[in-house]
C-alpha positions as CSV (number, residue, x, y, z in Angstrom):
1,X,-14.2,0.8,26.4
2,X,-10.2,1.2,26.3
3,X,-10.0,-1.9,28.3
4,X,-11.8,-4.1,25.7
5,X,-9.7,-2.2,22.7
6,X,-6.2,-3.4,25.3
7,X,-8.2,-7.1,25.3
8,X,-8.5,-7.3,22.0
9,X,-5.2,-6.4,21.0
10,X,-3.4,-8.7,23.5
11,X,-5.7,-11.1,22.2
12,X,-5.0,-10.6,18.8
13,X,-0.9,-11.1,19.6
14,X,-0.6,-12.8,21.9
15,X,-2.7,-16.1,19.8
16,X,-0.5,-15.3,16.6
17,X,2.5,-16.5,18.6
18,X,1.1,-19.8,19.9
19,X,1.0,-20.9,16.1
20,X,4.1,-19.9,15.2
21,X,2.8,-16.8,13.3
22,X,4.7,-14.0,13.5
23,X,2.3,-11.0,14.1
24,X,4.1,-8.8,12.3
25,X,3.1,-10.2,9.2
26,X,-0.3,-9.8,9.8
27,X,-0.4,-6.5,11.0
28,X,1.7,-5.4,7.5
29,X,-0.8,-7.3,5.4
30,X,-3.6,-5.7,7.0
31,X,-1.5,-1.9,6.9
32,X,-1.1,-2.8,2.9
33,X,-4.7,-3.4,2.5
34,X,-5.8,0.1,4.3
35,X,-3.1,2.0,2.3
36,X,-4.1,0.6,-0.9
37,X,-7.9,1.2,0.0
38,X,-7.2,5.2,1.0
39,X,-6.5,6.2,-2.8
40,X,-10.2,4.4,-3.4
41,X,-12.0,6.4,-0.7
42,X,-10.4,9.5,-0.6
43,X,-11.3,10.0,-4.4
44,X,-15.0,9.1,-3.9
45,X,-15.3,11.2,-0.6
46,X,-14.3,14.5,-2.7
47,X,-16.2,13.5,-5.5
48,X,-19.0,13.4,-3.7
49,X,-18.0,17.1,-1.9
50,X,-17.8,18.1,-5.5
51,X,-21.5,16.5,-6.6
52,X,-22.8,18.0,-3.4
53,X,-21.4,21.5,-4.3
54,X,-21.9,21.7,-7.8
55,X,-18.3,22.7,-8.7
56,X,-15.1,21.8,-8.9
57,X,-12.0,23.8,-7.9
58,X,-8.6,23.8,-9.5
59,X,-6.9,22.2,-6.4
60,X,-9.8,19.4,-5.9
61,X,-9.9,18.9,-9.5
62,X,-6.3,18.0,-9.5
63,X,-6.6,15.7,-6.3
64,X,-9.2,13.6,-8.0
65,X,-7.9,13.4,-11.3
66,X,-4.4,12.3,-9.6
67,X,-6.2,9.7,-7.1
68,X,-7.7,8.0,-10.4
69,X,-4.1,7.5,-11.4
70,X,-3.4,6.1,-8.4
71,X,-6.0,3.6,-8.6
72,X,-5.1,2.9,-11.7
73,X,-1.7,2.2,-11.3
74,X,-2.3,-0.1,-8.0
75,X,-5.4,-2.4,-9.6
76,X,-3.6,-4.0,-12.2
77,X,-3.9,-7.6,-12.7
78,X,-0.7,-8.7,-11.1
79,X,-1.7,-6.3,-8.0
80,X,-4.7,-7.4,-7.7
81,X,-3.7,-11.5,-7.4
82,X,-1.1,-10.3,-4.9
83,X,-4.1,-8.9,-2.9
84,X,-6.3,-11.9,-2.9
85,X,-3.8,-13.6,-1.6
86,X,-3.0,-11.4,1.3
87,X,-6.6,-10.8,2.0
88,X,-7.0,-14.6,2.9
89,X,-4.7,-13.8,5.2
90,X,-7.1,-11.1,6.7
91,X,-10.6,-13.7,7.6
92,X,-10.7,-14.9,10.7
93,X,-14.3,-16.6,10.8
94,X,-13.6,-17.8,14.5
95,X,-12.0,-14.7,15.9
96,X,-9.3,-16.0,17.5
97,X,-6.4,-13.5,16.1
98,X,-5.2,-16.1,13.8
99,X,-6.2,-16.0,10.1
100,X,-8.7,-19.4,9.0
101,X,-5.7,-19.6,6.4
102,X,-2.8,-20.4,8.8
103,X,-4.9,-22.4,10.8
104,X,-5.8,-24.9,8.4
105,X,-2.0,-25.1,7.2
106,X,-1.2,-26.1,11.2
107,X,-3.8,-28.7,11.2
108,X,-2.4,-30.1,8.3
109,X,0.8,-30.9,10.2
């Protein structure tokens, strides 16, 4: 199992860098995405420990109502344009390590 996790990582890099993509973009875009979606499911995780429970403590209380700030403040219109355009940079149809995106920007050349 490890093995194929090591596979698919070299995989991953090592196709980035025949297309002149530096991986370190992708693997920030794909970081940004994941710390923009923990706010989202952190929230509905506890308030669904809260539904299941039938109460809500001071301390949970205050962790949900600040995680719907949170979301708040990142989904606003200009955010979310920034993240459809990084999240085209997350599809990769063909599984190849580099985004459909790129790809179709190299065959262009």
């Amino acid at each position: 199992m490890t093995n194929k996790i090591i596979t698919a990582i070299k995989k991953a890099v090592f196709s980035t860098r025949k297309k002149r993509v530096k991986p370190l973009g992708l693997w920030a875009t794909r970081a940004l995405v994941f710390l923009l979606l923990v706010p989202i499911v952190l929230v509905v995780i506890l308030f669904i420990c809260v539904c299941t429970r039938g109460y809500v403590s001071y301390d949970v209380g205050r962790v949900i109502d600040t995680g719907i700030k949170i979301i708040d403040h990142i989904f606003i219109p200009s955010v979310l344009a920034a993240l459809t355009g990084f999240l085209s940079l997350w599809l990769d149809k063909n599984d190849n390590g580099i985004p459909d995106s790129i790809e179709k920007d190299e065959d262009k050349k």
